[in-house]
N, CA, C and O atoms as a Maestro MAE file, in Angstrom:
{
 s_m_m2io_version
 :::
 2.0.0
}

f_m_ct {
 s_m_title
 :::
 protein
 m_atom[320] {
  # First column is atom index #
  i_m_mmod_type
  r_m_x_coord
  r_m_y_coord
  r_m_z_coord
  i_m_residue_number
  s_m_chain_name
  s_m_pdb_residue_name
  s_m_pdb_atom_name
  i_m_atomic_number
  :::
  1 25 -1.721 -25.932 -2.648 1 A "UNK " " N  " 7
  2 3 -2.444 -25.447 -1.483 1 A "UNK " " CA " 6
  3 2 -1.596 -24.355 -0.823 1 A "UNK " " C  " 6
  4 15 -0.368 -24.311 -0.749 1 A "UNK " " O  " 8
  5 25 -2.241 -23.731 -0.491 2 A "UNK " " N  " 7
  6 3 -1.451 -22.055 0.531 2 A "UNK " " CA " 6
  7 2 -1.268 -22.660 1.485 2 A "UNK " " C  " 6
  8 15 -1.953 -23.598 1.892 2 A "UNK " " O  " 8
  9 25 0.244 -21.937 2.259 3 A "UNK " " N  " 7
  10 3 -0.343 -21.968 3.815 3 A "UNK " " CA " 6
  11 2 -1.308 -22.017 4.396 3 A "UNK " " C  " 6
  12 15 -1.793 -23.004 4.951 3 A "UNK " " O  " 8
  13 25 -1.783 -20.766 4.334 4 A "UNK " " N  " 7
  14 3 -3.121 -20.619 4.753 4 A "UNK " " CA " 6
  15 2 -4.243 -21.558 4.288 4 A "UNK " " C  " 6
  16 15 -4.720 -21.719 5.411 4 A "UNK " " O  " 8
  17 25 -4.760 -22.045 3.769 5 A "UNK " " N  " 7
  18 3 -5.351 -22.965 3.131 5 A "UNK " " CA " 6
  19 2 -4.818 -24.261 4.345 5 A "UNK " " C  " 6
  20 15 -5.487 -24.713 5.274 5 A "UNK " " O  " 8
  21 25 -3.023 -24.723 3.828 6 A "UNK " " N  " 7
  22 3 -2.711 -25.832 4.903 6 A "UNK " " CA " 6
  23 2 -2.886 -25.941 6.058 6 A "UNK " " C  " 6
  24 15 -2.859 -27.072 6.542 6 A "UNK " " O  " 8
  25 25 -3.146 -24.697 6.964 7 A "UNK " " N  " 7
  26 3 -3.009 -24.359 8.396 7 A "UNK " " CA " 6
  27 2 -4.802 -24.641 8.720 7 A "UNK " " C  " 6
  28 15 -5.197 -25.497 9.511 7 A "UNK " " O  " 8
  29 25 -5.705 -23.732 7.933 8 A "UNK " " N  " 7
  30 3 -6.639 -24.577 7.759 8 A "UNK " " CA " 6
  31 2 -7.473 -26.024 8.119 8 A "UNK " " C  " 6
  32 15 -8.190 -26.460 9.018 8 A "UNK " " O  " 8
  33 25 -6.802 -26.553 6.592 9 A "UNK " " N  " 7
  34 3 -7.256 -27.716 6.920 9 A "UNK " " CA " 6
  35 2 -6.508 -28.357 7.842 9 A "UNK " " C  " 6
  36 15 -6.953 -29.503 7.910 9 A "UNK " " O  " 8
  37 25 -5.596 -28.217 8.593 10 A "UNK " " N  " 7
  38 3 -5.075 -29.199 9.676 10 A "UNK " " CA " 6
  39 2 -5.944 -28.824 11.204 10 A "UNK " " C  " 6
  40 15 -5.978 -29.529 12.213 10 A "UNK " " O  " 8
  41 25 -6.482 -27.734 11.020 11 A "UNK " " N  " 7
  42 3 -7.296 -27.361 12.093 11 A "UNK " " CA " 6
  43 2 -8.107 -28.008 11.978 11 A "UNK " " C  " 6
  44 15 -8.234 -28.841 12.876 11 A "UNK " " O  " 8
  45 25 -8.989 -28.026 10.995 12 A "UNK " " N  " 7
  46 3 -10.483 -28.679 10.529 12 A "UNK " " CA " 6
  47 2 -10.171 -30.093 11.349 12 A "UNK " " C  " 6
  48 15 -11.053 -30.525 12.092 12 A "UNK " " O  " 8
  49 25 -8.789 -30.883 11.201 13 A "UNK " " N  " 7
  50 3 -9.126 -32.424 10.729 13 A "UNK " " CA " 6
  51 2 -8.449 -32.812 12.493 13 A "UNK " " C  " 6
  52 15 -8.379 -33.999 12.812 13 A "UNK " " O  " 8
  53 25 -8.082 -31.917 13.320 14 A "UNK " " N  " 7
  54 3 -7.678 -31.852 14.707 14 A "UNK " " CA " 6
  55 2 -9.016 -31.884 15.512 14 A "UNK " " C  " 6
  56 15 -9.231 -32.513 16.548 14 A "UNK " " O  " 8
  57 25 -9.812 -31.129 14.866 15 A "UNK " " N  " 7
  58 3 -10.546 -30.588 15.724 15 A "UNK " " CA " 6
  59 2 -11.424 -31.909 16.576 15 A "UNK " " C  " 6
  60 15 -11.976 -32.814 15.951 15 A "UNK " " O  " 8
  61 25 -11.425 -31.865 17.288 16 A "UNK " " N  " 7
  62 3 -12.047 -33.464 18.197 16 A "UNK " " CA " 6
  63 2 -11.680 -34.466 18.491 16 A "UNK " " C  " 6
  64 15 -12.362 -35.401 18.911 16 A "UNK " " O  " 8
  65 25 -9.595 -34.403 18.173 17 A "UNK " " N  " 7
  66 3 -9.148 -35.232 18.499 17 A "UNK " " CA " 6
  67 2 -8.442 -35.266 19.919 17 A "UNK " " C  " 6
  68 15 -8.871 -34.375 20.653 17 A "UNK " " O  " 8
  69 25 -7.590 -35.968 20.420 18 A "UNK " " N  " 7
  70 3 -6.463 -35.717 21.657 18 A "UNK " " CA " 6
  71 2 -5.307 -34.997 20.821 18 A "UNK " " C  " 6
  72 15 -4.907 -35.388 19.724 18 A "UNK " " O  " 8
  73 25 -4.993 -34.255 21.285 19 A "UNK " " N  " 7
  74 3 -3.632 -33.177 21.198 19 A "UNK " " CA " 6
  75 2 -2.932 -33.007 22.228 19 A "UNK " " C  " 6
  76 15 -3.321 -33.301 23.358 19 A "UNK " " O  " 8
  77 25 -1.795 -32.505 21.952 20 A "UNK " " N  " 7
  78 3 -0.273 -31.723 23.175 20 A "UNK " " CA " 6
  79 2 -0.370 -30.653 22.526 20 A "UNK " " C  " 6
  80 15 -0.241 -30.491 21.313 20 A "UNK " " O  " 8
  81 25 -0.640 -29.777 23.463 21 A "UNK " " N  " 7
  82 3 -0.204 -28.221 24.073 21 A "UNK " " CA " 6
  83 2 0.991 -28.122 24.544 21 A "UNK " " C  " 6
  84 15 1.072 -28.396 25.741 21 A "UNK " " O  " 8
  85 25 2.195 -27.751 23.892 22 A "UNK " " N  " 7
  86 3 3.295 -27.155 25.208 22 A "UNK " " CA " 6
  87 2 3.365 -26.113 25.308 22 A "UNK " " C  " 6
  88 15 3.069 -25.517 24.272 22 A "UNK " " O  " 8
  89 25 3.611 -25.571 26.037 23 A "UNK " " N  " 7
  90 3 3.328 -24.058 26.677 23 A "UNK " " CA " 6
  91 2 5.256 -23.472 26.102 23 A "UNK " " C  " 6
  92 15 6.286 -24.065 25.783 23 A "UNK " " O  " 8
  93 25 4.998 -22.609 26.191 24 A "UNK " " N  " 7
  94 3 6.613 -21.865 26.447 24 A "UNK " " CA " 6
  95 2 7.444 -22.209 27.356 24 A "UNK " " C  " 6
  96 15 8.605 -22.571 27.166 24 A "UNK " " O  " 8
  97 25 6.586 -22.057 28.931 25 A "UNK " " N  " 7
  98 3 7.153 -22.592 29.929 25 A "UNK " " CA " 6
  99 2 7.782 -23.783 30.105 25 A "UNK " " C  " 6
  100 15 8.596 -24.020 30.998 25 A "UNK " " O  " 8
  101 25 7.304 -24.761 29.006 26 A "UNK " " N  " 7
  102 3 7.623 -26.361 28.809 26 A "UNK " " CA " 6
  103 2 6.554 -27.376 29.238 26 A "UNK " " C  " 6
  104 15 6.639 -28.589 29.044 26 A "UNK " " O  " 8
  105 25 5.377 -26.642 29.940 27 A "UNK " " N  " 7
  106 3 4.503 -27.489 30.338 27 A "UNK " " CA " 6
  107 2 3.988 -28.099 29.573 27 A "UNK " " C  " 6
  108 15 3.797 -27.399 28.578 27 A "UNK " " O  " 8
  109 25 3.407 -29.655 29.379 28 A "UNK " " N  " 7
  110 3 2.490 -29.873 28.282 28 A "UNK " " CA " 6
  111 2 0.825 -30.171 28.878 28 A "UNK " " C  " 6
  112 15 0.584 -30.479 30.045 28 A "UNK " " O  " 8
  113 25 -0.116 -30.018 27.902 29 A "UNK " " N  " 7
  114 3 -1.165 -29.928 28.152 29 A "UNK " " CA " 6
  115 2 -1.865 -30.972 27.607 29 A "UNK " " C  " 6
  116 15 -2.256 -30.590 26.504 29 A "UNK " " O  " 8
  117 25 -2.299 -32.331 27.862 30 A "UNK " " N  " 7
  118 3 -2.693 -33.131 27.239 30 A "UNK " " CA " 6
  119 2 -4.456 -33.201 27.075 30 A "UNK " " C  " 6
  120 15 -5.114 -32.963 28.088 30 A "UNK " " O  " 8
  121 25 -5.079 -33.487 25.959 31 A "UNK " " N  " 7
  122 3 -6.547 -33.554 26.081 31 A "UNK " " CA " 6
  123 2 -7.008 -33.461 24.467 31 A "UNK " " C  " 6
  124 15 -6.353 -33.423 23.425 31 A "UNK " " O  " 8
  125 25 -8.626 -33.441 24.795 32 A "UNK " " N  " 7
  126 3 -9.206 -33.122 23.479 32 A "UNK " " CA " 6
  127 2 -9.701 -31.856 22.979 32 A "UNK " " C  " 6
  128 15 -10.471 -31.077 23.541 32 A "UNK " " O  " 8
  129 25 -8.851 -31.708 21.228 33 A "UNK " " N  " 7
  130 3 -9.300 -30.031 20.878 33 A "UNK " " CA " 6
  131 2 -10.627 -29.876 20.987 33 A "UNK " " C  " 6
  132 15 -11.391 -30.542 20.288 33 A "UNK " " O  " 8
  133 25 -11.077 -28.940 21.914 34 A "UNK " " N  " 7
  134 3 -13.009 -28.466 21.693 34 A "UNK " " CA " 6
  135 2 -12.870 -27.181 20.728 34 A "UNK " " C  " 6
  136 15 -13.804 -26.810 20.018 34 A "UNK " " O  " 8
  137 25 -11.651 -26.551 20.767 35 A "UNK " " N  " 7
  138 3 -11.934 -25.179 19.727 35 A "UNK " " CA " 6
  139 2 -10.130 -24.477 19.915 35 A "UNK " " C  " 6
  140 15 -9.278 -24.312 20.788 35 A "UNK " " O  " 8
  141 25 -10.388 -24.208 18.138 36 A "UNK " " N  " 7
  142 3 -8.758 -23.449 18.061 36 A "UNK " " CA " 6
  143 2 -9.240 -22.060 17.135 36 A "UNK " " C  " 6
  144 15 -10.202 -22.087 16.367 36 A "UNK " " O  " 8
  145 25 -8.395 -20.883 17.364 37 A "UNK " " N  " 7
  146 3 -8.935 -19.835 16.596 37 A "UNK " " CA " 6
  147 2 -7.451 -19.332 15.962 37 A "UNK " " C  " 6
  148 15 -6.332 -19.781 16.211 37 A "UNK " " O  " 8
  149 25 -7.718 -18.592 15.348 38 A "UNK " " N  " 7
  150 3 -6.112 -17.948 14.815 38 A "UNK " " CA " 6
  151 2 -5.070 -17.555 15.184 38 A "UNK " " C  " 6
  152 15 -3.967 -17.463 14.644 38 A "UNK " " O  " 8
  153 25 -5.659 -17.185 16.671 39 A "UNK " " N  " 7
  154 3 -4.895 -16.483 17.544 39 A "UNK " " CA " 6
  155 2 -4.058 -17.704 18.664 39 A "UNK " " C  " 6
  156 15 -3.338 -17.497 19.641 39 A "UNK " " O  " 8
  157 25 -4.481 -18.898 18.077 40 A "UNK " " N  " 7
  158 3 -3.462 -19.976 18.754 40 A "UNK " " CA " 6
  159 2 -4.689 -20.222 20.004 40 A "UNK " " C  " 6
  160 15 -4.503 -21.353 20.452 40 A "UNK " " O  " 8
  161 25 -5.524 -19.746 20.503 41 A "UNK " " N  " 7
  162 3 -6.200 -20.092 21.804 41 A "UNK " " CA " 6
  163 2 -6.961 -20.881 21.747 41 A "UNK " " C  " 6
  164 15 -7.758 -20.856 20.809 41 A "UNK " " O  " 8
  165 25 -7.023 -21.884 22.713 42 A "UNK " " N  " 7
  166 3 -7.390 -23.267 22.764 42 A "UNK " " CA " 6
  167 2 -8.220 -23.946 23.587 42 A "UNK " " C  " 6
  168 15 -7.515 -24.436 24.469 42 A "UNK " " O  " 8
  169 25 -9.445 -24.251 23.765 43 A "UNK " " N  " 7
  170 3 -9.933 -24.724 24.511 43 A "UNK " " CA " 6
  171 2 -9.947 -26.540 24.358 43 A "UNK " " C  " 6
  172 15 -10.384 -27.085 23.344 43 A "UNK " " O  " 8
  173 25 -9.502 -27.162 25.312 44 A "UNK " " N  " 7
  174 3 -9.269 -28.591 25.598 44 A "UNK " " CA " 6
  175 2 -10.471 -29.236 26.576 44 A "UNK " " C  " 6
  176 15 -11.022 -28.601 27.474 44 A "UNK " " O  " 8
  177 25 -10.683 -30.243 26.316 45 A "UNK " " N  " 7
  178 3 -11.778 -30.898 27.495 45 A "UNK " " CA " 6
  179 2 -11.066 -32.297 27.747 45 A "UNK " " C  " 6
  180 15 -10.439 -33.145 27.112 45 A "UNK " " O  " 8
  181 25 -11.534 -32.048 29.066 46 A "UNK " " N  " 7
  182 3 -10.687 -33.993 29.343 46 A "UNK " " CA " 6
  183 2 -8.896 -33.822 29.714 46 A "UNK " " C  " 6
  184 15 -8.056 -34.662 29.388 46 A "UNK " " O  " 8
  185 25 -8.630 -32.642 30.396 47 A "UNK " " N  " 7
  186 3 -7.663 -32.124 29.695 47 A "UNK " " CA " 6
  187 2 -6.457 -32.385 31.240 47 A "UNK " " C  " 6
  188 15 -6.798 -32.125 32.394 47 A "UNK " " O  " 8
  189 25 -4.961 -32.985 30.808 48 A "UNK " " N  " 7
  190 3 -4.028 -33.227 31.679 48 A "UNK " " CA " 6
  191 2 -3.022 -32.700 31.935 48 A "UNK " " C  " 6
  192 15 -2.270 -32.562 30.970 48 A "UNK " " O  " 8
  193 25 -2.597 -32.245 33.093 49 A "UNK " " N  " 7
  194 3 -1.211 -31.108 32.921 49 A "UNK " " CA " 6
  195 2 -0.250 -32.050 33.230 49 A "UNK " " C  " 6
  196 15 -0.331 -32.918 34.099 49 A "UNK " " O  " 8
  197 25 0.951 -31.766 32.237 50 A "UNK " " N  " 7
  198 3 2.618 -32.192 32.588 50 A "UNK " " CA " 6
  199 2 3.368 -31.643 32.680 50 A "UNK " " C  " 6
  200 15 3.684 -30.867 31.778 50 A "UNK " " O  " 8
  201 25 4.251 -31.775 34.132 51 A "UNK " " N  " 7
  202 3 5.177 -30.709 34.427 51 A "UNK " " CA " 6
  203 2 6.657 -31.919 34.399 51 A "UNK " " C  " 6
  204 15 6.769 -32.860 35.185 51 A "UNK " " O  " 8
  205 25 7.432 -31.647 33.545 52 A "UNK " " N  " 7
  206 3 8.376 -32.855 33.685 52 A "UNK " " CA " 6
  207 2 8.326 -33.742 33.196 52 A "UNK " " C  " 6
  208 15 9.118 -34.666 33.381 52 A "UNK " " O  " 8
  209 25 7.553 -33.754 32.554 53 A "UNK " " N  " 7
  210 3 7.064 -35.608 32.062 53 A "UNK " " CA " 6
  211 2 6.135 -36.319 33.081 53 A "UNK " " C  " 6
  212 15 5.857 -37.516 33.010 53 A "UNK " " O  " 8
  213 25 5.748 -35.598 33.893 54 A "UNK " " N  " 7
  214 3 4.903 -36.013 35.385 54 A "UNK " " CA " 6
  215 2 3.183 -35.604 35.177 54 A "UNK " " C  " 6
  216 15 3.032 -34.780 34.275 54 A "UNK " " O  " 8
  217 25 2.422 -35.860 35.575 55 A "UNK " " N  " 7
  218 3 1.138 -36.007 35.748 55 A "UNK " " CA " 6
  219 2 0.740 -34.566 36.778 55 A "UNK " " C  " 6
  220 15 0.724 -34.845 37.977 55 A "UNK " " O  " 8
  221 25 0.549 -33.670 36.571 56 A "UNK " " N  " 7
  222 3 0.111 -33.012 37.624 56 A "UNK " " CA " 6
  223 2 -0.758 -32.743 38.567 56 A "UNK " " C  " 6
  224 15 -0.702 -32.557 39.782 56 A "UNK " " O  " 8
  225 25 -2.119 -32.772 37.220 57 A "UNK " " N  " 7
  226 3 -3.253 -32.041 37.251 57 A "UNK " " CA " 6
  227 2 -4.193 -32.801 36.196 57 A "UNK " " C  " 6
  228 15 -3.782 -33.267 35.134 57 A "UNK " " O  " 8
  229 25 -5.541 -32.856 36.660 58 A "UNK " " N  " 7
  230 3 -6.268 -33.280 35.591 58 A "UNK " " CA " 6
  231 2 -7.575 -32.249 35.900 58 A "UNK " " C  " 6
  232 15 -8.034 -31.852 36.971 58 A "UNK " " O  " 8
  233 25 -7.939 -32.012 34.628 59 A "UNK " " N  " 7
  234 3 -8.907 -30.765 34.716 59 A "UNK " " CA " 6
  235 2 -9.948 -30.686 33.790 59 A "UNK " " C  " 6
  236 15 -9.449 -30.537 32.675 59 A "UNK " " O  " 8
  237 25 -11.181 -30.719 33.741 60 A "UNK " " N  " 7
  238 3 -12.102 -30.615 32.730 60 A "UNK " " CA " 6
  239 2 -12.447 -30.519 31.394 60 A "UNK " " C  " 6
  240 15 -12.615 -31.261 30.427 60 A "UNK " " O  " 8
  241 25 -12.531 -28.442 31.897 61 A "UNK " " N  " 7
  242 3 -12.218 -28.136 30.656 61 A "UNK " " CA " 6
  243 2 -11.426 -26.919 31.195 61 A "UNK " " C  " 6
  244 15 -11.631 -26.408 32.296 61 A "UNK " " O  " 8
  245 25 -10.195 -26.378 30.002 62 A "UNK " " N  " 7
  246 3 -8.791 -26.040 29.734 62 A "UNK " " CA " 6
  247 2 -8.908 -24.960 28.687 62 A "UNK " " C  " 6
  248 15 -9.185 -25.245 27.522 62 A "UNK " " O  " 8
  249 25 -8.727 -23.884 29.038 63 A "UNK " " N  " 7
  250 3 -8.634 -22.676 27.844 63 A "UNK " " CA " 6
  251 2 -6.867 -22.192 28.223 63 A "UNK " " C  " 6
  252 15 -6.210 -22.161 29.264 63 A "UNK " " O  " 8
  253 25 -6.622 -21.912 26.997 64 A "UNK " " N  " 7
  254 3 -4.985 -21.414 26.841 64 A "UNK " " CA " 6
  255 2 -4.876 -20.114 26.241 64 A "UNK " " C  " 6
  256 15 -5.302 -20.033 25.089 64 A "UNK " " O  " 8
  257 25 -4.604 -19.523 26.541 65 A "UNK " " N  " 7
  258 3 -4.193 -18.390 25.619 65 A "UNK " " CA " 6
  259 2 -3.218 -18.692 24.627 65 A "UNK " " C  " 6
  260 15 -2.121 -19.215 24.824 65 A "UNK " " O  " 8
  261 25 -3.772 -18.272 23.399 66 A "UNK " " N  " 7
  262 3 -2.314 -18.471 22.328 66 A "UNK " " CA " 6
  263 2 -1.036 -17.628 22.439 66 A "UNK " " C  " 6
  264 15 -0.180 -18.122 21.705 66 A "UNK " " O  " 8
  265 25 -0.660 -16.714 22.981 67 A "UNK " " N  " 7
  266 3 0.438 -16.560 23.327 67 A "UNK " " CA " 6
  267 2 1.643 -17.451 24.108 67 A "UNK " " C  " 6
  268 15 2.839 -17.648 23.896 67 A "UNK " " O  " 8
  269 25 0.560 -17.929 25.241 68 A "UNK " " N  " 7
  270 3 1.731 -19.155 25.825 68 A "UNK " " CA " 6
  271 2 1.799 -20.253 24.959 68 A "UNK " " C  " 6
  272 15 2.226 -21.282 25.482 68 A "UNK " " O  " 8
  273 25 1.456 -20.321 23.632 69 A "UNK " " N  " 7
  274 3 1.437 -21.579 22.760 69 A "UNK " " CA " 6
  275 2 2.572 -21.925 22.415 69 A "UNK " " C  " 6
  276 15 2.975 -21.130 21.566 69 A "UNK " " O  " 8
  277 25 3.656 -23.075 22.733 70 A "UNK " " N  " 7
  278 3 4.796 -23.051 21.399 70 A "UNK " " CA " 6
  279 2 4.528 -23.938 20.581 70 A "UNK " " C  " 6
  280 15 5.103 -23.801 19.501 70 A "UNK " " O  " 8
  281 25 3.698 -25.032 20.703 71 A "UNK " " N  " 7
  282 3 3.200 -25.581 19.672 71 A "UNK " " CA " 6
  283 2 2.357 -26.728 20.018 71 A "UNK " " C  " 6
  284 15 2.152 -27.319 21.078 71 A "UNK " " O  " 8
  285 25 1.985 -26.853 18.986 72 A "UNK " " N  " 7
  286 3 0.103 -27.568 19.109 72 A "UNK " " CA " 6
  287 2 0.717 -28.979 18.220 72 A "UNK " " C  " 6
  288 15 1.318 -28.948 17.146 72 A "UNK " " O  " 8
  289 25 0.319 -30.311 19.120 73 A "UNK " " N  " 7
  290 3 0.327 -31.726 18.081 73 A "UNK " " CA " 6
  291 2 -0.563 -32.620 18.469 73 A "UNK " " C  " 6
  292 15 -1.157 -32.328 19.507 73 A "UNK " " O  " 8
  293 25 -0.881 -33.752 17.892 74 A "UNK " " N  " 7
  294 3 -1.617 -34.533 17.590 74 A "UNK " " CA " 6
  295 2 -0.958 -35.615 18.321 74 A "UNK " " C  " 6
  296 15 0.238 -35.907 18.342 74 A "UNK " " O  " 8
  297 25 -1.778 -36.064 18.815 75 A "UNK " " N  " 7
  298 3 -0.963 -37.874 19.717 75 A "UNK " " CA " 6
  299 2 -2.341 -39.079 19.512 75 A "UNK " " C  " 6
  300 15 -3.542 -38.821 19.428 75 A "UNK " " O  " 8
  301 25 -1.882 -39.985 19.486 76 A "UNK " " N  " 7
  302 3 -2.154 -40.688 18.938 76 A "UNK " " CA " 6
  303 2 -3.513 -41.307 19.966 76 A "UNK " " C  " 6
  304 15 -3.255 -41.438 21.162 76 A "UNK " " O  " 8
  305 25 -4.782 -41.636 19.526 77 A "UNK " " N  " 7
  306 3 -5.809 -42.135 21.032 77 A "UNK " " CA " 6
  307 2 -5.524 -42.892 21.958 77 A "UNK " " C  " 6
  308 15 -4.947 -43.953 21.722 77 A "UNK " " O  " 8
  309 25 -5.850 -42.534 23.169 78 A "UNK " " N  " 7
  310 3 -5.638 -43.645 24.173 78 A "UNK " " CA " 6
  311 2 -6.267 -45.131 23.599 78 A "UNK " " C  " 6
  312 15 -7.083 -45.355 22.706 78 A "UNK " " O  " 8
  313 25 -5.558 -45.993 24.467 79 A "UNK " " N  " 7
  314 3 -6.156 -47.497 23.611 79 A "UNK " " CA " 6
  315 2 -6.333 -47.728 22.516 79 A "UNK " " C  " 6
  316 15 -7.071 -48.633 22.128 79 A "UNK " " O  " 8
  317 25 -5.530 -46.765 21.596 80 A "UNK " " N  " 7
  318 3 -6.012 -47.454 20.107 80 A "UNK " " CA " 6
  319 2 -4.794 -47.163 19.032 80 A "UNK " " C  " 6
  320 15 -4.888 -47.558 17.871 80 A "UNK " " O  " 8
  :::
 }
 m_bond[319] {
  # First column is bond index #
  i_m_from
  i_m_to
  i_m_order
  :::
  1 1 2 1
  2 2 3 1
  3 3 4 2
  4 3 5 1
  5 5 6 1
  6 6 7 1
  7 7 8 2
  8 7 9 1
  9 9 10 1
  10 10 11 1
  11 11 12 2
  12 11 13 1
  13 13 14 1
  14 14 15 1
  15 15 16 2
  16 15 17 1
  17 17 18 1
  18 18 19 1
  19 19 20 2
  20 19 21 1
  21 21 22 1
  22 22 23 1
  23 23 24 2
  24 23 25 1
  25 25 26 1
  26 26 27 1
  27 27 28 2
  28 27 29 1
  29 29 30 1
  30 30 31 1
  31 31 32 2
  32 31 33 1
  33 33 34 1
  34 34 35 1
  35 35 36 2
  36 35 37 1
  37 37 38 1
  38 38 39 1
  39 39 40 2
  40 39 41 1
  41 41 42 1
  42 42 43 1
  43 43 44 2
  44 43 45 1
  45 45 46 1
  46 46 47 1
  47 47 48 2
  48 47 49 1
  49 49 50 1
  50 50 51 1
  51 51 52 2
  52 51 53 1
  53 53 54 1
  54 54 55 1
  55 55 56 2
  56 55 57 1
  57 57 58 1
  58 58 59 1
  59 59 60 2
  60 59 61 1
  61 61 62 1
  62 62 63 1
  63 63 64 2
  64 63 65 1
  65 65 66 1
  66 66 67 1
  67 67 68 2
  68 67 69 1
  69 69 70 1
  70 70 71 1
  71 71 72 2
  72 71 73 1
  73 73 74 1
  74 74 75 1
  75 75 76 2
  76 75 77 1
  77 77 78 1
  78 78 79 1
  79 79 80 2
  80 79 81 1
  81 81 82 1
  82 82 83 1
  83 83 84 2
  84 83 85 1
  85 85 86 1
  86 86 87 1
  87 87 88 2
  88 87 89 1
  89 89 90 1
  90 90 91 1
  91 91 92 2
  92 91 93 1
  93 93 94 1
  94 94 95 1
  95 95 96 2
  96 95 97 1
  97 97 98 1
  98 98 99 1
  99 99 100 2
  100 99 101 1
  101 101 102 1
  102 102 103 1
  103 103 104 2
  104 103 105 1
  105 105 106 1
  106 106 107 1
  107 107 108 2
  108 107 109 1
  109 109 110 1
  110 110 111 1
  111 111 112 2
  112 111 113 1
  113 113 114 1
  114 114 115 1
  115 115 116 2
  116 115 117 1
  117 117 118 1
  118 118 119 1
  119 119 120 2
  120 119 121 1
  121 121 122 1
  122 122 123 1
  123 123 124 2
  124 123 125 1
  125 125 126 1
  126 126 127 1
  127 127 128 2
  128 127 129 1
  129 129 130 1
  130 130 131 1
  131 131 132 2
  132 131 133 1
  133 133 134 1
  134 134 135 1
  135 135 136 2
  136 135 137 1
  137 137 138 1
  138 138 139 1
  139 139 140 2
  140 139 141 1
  141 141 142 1
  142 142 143 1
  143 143 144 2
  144 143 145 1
  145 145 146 1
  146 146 147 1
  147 147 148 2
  148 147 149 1
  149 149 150 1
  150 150 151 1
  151 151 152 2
  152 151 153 1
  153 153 154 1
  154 154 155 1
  155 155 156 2
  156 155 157 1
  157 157 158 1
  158 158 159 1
  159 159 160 2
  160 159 161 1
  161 161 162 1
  162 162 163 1
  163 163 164 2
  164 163 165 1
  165 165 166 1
  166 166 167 1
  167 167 168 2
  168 167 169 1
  169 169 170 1
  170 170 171 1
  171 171 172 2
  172 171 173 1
  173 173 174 1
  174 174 175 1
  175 175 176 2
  176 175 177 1
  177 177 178 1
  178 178 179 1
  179 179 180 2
  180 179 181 1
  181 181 182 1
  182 182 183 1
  183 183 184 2
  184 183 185 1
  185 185 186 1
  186 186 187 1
  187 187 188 2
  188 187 189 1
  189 189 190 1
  190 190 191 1
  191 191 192 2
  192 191 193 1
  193 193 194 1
  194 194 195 1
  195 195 196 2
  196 195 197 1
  197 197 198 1
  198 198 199 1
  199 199 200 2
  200 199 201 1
  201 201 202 1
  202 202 203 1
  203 203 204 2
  204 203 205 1
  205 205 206 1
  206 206 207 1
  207 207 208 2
  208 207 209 1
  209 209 210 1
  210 210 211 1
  211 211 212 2
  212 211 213 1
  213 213 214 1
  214 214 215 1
  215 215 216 2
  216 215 217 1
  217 217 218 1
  218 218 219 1
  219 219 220 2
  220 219 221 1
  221 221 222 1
  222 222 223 1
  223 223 224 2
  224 223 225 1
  225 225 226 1
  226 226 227 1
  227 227 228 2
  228 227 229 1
  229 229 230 1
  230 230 231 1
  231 231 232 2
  232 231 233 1
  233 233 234 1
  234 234 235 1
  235 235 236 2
  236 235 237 1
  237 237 238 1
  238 238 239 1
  239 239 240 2
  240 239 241 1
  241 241 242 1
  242 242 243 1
  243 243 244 2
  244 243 245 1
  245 245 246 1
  246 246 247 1
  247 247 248 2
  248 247 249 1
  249 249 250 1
  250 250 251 1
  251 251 252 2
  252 251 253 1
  253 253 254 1
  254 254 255 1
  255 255 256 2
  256 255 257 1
  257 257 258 1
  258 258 259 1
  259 259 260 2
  260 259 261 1
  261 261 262 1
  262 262 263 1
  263 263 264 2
  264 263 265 1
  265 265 266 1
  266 266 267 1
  267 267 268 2
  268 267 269 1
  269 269 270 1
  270 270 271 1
  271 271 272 2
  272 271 273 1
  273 273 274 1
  274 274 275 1
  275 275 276 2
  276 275 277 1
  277 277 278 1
  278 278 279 1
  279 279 280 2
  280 279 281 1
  281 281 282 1
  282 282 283 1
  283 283 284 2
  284 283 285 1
  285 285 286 1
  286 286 287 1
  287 287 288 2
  288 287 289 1
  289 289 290 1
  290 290 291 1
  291 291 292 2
  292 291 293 1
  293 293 294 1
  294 294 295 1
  295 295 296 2
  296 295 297 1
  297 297 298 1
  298 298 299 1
  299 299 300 2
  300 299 301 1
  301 301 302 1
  302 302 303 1
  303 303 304 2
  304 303 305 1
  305 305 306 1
  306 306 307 1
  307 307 308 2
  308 307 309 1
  309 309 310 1
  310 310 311 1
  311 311 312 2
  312 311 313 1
  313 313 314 1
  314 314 315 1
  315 315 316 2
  316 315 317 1
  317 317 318 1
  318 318 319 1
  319 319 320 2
  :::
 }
}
């Protein structure tokens, strides 16, 4: 499988789950992927800000620009 191909399918199999966003800044962005494009930009729904390890903000829905992206992961469902 290519990169490309791998990068791919890990998008495909994200897509509708809960993920972490951390930003550059260090913030993390907790919620569910609604849409990822190439360019790293992200729209989240259900979506929680952490500043510190702290709770900040809770917010709907969440678009990111992929530039502030440092990296995109997968966490595991609430309650399950």
């Amino acid at each position: 499988m290519s990169r490309k191909e791998a990068l791919t399918h890990f998008m495909s199999q994200i897509h509708g789950r809960p993920v972490v966003v951390k930003l550059n800044s260090g913030v993390d962005y907790r919620g569910v992927l609604a849409c990822l494009d190439g360019y790293m930009n992200i729209a989240l729904e259900q979506t929680e800000e952490y500043v510190n390890g702290q709770l900040k903000n809770k917010y709907g829905d969440a678009f990111i620009r992929g530039n502030n992206v440092l990296y995109i992961s997968t966490q595991k469902r609430r309650g399950g």
